[in-house]
Residue frames as qw, qx, qy, qz and C-alpha x, y, z in Angstrom:
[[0.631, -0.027, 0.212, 0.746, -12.08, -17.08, -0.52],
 [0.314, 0.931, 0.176, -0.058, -11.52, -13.51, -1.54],
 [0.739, 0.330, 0.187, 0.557, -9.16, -11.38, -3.26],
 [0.073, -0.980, -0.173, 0.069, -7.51, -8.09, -2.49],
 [0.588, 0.366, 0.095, 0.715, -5.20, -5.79, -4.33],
 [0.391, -0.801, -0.166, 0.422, -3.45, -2.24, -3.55],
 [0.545, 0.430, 0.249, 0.675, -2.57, 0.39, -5.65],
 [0.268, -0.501, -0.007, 0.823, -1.10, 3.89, -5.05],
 [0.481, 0.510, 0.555, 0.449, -3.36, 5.58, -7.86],
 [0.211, -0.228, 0.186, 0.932, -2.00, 9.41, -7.42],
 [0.313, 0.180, -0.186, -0.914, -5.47, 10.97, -7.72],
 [0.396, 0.291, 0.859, -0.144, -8.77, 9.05, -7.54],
 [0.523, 0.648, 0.452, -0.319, -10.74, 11.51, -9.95],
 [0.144, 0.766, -0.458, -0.427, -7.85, 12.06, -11.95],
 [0.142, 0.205, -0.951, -0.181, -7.32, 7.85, -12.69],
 [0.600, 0.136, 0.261, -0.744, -10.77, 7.49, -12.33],
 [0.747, 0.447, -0.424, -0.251, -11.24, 5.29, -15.90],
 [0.308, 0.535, -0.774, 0.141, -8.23, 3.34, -14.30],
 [0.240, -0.088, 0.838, -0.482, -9.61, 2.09, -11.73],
 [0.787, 0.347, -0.031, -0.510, -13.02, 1.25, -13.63],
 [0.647, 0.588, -0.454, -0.174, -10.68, -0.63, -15.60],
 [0.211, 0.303, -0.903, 0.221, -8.99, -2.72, -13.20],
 [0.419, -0.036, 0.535, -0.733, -11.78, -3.22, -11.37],
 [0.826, 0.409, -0.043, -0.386, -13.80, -4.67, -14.68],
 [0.658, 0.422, -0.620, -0.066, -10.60, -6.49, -15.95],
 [0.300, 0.331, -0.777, 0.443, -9.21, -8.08, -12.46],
 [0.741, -0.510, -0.331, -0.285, -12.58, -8.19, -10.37],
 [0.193, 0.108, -0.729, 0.648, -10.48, -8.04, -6.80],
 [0.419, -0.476, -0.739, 0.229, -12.87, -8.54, -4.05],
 [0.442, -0.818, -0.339, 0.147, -11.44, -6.17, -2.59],
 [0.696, 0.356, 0.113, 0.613, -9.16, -3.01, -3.24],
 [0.291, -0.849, -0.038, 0.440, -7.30, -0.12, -1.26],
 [0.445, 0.681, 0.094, 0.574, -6.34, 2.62, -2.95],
 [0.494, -0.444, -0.081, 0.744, -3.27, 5.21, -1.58],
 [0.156, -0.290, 0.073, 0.941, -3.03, 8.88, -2.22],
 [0.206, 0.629, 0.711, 0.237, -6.23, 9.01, -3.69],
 [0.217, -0.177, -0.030, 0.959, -5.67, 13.30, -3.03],
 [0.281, -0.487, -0.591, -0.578, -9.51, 13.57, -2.48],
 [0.470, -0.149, 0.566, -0.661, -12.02, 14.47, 0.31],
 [0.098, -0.040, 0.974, 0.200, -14.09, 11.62, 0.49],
 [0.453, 0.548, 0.594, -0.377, -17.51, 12.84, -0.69],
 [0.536, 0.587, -0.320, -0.515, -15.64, 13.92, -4.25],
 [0.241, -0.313, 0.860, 0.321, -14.44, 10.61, -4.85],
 [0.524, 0.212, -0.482, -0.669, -16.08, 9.27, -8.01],
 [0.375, -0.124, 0.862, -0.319, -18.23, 6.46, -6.21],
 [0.666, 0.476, 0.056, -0.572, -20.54, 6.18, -9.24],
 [0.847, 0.272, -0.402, -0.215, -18.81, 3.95, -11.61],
 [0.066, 0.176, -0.916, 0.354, -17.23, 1.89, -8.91],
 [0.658, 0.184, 0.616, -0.392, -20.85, 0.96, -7.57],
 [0.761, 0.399, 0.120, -0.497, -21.65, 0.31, -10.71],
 [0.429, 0.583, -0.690, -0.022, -18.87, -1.91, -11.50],
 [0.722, -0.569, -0.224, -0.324, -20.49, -3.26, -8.10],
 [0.542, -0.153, -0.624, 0.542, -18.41, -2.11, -5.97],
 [0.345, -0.659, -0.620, -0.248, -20.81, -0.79, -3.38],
 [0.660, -0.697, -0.134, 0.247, -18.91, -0.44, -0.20],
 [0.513, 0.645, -0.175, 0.539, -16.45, 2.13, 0.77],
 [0.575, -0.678, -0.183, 0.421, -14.58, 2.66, 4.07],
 [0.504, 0.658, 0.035, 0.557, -12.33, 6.27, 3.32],
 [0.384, -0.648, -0.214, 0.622, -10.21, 8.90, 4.64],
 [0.461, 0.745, 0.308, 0.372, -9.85, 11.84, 2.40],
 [0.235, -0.823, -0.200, 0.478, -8.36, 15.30, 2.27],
 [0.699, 0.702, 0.128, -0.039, -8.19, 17.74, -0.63],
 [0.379, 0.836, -0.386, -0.097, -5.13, 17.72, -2.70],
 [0.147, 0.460, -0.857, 0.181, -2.90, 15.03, -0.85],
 [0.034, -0.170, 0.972, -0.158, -2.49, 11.56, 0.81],
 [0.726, -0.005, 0.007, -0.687, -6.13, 10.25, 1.38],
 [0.033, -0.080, 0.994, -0.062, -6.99, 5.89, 1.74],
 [0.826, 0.111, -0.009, -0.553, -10.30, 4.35, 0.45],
 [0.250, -0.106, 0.962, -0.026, -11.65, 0.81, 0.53],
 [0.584, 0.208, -0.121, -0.775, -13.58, -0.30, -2.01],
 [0.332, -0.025, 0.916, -0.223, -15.28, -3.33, -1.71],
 [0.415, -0.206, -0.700, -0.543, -17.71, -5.91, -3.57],
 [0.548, -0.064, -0.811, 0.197, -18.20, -6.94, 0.19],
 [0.286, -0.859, -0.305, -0.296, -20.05, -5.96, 2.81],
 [0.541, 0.243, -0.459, 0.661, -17.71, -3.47, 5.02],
 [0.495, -0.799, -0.307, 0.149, -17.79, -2.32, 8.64],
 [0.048, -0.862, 0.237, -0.445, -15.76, 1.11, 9.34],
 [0.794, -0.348, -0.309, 0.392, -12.85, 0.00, 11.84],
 [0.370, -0.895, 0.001, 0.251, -11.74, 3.24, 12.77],
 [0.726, 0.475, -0.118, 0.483, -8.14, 4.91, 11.70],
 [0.585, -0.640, -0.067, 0.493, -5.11, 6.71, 13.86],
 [0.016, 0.956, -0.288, -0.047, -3.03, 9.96, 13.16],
 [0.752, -0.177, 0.113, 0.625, 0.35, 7.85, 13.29],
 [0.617, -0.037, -0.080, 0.782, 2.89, 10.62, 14.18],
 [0.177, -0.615, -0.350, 0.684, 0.64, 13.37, 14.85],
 [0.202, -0.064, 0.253, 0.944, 0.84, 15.13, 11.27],
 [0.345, 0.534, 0.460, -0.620, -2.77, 15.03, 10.71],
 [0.214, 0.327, -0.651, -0.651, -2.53, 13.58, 7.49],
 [0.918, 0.228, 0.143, -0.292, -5.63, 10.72, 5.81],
 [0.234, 0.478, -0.846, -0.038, -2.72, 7.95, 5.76],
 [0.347, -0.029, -0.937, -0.003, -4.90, 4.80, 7.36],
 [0.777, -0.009, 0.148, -0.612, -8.16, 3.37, 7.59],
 [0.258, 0.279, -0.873, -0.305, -9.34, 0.59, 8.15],
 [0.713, -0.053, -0.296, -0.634, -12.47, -2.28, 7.63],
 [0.445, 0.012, 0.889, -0.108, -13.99, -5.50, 8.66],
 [0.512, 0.030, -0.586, -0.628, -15.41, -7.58, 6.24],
 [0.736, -0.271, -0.013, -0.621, -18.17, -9.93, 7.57],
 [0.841, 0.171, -0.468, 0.211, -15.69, -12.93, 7.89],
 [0.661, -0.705, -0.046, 0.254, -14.28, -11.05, 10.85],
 [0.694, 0.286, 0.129, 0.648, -10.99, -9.96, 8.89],
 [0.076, 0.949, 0.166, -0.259, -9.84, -6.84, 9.48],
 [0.564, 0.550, 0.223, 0.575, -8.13, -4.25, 6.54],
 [0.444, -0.651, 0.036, 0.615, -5.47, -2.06, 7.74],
 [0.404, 0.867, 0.182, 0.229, -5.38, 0.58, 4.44],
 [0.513, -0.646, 0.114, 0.553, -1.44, 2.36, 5.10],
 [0.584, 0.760, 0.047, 0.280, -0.05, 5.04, 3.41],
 [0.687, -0.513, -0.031, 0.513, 3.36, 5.70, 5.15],
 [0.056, -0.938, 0.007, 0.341, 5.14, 8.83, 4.16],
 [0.685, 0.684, -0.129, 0.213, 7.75, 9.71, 1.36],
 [0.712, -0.581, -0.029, 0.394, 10.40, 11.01, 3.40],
 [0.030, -0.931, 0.134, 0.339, 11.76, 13.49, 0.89],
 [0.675, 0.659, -0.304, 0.137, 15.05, 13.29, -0.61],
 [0.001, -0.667, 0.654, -0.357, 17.49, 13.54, 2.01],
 [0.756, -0.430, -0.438, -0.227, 17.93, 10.73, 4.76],
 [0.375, 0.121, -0.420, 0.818, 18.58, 12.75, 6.96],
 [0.221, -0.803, -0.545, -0.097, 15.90, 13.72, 9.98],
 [0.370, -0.660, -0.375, 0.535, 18.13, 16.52, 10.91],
 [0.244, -0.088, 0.565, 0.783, 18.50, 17.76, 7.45],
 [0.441, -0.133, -0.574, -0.678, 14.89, 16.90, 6.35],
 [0.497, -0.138, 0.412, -0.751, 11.88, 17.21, 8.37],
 [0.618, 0.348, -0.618, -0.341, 10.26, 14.65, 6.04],
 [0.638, 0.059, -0.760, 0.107, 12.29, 11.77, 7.43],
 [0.041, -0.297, 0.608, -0.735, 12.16, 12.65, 10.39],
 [0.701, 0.047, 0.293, -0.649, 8.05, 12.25, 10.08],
 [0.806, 0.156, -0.478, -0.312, 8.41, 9.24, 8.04],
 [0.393, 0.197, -0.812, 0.385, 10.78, 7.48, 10.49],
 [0.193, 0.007, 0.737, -0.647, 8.15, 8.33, 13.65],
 [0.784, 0.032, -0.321, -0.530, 4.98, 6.82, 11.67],
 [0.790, 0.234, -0.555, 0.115, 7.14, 3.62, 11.61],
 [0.145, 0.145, -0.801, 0.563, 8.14, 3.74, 14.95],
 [0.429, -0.030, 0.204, -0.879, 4.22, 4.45, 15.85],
 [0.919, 0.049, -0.286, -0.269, 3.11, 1.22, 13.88],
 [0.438, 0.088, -0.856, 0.262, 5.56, -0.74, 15.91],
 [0.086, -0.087, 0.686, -0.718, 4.42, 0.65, 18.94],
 [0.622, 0.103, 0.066, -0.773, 0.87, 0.61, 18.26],
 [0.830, 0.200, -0.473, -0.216, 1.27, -3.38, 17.31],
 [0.525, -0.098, -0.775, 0.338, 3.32, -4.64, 19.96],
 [0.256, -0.095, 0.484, -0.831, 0.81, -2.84, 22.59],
 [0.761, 0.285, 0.334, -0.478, -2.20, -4.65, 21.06],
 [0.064, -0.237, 0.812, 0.529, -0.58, -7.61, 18.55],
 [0.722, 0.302, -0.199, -0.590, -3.45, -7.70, 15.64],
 [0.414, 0.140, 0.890, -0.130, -5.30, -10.94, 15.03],
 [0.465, 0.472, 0.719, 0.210, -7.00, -12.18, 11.83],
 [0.323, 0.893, 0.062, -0.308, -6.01, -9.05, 9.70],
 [0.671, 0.444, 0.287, 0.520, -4.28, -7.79, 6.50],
 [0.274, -0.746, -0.040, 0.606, -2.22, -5.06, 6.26],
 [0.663, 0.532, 0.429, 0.306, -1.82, -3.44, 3.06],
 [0.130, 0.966, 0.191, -0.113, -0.48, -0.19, 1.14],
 [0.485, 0.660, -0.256, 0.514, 2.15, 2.04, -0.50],
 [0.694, -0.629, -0.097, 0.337, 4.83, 1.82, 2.68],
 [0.279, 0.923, -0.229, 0.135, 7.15, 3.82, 0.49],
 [0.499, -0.653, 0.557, -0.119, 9.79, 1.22, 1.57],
 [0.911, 0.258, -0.317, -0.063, 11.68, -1.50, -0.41],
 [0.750, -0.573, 0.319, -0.079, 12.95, -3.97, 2.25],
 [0.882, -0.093, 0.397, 0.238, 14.90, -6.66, 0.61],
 [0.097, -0.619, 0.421, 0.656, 17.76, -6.02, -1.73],
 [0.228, 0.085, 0.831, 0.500, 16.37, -8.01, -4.45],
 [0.017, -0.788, -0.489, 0.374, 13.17, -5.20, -3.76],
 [0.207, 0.899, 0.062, -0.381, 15.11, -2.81, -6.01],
 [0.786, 0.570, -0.147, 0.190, 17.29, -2.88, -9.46],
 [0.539, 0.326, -0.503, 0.591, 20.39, -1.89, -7.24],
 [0.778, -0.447, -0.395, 0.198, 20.91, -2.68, -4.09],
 [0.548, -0.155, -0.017, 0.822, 24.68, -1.12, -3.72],
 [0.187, 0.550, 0.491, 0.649, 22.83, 1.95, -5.93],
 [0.206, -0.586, -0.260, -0.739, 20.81, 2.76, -3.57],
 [0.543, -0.157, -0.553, 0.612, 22.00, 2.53, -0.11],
 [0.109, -0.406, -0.227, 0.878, 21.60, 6.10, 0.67],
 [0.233, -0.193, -0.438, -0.847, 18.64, 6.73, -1.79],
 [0.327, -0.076, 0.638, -0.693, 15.74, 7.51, 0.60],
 [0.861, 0.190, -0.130, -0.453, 12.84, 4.09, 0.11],
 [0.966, 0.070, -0.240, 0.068, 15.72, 1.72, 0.83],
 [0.013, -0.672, 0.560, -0.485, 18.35, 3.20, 3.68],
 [0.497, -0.006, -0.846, 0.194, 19.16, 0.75, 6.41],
 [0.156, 0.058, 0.475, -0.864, 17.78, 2.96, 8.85],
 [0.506, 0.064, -0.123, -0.851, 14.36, 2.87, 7.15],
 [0.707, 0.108, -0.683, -0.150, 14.48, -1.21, 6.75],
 [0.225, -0.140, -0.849, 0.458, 15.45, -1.60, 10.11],
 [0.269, 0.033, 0.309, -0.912, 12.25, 0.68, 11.05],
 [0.677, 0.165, -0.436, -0.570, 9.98, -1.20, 8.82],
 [0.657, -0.027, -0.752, -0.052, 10.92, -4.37, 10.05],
 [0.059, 0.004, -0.660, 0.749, 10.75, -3.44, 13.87],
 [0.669, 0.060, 0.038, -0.740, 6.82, -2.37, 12.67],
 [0.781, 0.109, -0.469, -0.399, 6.54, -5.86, 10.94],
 [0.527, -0.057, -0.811, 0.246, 7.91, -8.17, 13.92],
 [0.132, -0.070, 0.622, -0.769, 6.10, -6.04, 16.48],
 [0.686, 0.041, 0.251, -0.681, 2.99, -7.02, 15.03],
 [0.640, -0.023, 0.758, 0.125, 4.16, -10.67, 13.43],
 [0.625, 0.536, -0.218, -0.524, 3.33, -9.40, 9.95],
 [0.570, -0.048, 0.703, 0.424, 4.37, -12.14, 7.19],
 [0.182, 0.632, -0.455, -0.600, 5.01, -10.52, 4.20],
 [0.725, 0.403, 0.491, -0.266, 2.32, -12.24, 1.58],
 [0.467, 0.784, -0.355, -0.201, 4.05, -11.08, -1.77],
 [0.197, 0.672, -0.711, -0.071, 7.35, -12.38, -0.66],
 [0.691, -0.126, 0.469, -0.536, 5.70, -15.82, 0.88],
 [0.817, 0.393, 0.399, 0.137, 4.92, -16.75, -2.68],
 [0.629, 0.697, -0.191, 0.286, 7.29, -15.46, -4.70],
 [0.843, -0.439, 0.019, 0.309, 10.51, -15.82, -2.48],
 [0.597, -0.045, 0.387, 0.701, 13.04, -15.22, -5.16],
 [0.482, 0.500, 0.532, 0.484, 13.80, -12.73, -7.48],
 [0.115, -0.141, -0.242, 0.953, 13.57, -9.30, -8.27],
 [0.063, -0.661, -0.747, 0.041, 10.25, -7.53, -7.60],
 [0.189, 0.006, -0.128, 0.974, 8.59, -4.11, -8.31],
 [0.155, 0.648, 0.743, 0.060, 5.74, -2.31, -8.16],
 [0.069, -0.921, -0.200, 0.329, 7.02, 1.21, -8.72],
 [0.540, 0.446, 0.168, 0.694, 8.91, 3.21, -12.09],
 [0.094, -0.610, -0.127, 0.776, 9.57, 6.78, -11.40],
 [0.358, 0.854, 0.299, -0.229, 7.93, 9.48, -13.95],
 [0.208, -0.763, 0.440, 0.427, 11.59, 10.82, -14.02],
 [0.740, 0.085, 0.665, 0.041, 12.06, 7.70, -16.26],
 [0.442, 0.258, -0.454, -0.729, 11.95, 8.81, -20.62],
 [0.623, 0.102, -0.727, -0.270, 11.63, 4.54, -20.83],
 [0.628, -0.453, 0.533, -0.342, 10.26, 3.54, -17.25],
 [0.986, 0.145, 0.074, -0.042, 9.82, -0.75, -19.17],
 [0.827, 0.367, -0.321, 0.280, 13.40, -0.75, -20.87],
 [0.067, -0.618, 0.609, -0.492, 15.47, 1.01, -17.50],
 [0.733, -0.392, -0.550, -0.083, 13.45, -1.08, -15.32],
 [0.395, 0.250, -0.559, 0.684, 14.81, 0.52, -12.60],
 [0.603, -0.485, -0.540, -0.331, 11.92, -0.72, -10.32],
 [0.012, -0.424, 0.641, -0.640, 11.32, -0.68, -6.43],
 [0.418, -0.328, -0.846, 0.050, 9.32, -2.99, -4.49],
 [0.003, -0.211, 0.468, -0.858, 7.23, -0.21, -2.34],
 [0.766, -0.223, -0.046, -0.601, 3.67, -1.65, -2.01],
 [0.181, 0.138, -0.927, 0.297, 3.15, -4.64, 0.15],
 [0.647, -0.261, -0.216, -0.683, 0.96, -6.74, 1.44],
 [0.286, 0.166, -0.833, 0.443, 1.19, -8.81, 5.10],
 [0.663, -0.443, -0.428, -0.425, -0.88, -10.73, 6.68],
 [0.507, -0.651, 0.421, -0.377, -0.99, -12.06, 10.69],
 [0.119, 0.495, -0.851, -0.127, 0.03, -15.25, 11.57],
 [0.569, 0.171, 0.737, -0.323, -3.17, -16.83, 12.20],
 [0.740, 0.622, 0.257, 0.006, -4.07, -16.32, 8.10],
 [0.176, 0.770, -0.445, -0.422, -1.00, -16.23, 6.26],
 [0.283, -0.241, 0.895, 0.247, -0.91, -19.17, 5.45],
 [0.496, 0.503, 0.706, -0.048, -4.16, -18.97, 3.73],
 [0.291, 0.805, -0.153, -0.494, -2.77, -16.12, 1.43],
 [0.517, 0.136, 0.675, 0.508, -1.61, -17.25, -2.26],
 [0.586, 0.379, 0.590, 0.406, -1.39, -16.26, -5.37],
 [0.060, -0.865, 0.026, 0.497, 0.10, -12.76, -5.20],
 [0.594, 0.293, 0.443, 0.605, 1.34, -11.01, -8.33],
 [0.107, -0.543, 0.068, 0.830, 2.29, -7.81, -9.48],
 [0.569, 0.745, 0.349, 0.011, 0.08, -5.81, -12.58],
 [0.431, -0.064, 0.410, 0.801, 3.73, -4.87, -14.41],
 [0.249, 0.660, 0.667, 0.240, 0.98, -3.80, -17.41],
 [0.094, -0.916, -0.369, 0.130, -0.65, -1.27, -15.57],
 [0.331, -0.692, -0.009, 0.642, 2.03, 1.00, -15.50],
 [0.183, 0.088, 0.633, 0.747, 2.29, 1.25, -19.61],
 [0.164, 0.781, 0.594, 0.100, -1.92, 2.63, -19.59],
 [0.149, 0.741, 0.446, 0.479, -2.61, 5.56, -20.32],
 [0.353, -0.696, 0.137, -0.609, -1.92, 8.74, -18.03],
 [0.756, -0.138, -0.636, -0.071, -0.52, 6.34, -15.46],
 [0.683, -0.688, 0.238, 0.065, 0.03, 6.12, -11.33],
 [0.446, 0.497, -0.717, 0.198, 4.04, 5.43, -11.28],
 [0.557, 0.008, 0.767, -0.319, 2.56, 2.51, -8.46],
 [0.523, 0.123, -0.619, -0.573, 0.99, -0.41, -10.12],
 [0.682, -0.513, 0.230, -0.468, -1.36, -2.37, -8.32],
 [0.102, 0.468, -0.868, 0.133, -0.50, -5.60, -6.22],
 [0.724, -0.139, -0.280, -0.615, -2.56, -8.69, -5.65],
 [0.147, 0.137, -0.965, 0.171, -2.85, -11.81, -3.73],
 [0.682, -0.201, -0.644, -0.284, -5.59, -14.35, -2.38],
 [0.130, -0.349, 0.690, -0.621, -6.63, -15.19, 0.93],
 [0.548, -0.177, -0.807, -0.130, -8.82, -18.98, 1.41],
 [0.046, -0.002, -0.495, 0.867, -11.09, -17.44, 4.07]]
């Protein structure tokens, strides 16, 4: 069995400490971090080994988007793709010695508008998402996890208002129907929603917020999905609410789940 969690932590050497800190309190196996807005030879790999996490698979680049794996486990480098050409560090990804492979995604904001002839943005966020369909139904992945800030809350019980936010880009129909065309071209099953079925679910407050806890006005944009040969061996997923009340926080908070492997 191992464990592996995803968090959007907006600056790896800036939330350094944070991550220490989850890392010491929550002990995940195994843990991808989004926008980490490093190259990857500044990331702060010192107290993460020594928290013992040893292994790192990364993409980096300085000021924006970047993806690291950090691992107690031993990892193999699986290689990562340009999706949509922008030439951004949006996905890597690992094998762990079980044969598993870790798909590390950081899918694009898409701006404000949602509009791709308005806003370039969507335009690039919408051909990622077509790129991960295509790239999945040419070659449908086997024994892997897919993980990361998708910057996409599918389900209407995914955000405090549904009706709200129709046309608020992170939850347009256009973007859902893109999202799910990626997730049935490669069979994903959505691990989060697996075990927890019901309810509403976030893992993301905006800064914009004065009282992010008493608005709650939450979105469901991290995710975790597994193939269909091991989803059924994922459990016990849960969201670290908490995290988002520390100190200096990510407005992401990380996500977790289990996988009997």
């Amino acid at each position: 069995m191992f464990s592996i969690a995803t968090w959007n932590i907006n600056s790896v050497r800036l939330r350094a400490g944070l991550v220490e800190r989850l890392l010491r309190d929550e002990a995940p196996d195994v843990l991808c971090l989004q926008e980490i807005k490093s190259p990857v030879d500044k990331v702060p790999l010192e107290g993460f080994a020594a928290a013992g996490y040893r292994y790192m698979v990364a993409r980096g680049q300085k000021g924006y988007n970047g993806v690291a794996i950090l691992s107690r486990l031993p990892l193999q480098d699986a290689g990562d793709r340009d999706y949509a050409g922008l030439g951004h560090a949006r996905h890597v990804a690992a094998r762990l010695e079980n044969g598993v492979t870790i798909h590390n995604f950081y899918v694009p904001a898409g701006g404000d508008i949602a509009d791709r002839e308005q806003n370039v943005k969507f335009g690039q966020k919408l051909d990622f998402l077509t790129e991960m369909r295509d790239v999945f139904h040419a070659e449908r992945p086997q024994k892997s996890i897919l993980v990361g800030d998708l910057n996409i809350a599918p389900r209407e019980d995914d955000v405090w208002s549904h009706k709200q936010l129709l046309k608020v880009v992170s939850h347009t129909p256009v973007e859902v129907e893109h999202l799910g065309a990626a997730q049935d071209a490669g069979g994903w099953v959505d691990i989060t929603r697996q075990d927890i079925p019901q309810g509403q679910l976030y893992s993301w407050w905006s800064y914009r917020a004065r009282d992010w806890d008493a608005a709650d006005r939450g979105r469901r944009l991290d995710h975790i999905w597994a193939t269909p040969d091991i989803s059924n061996a994922g459990h016990a997923s849960r969201i670290l609410r908490p995290v988002r009340g520390w100190d200096q926080p990510s407005d992401h908070v990380p996500v977790f789940a289990s996988f009997d492997l």
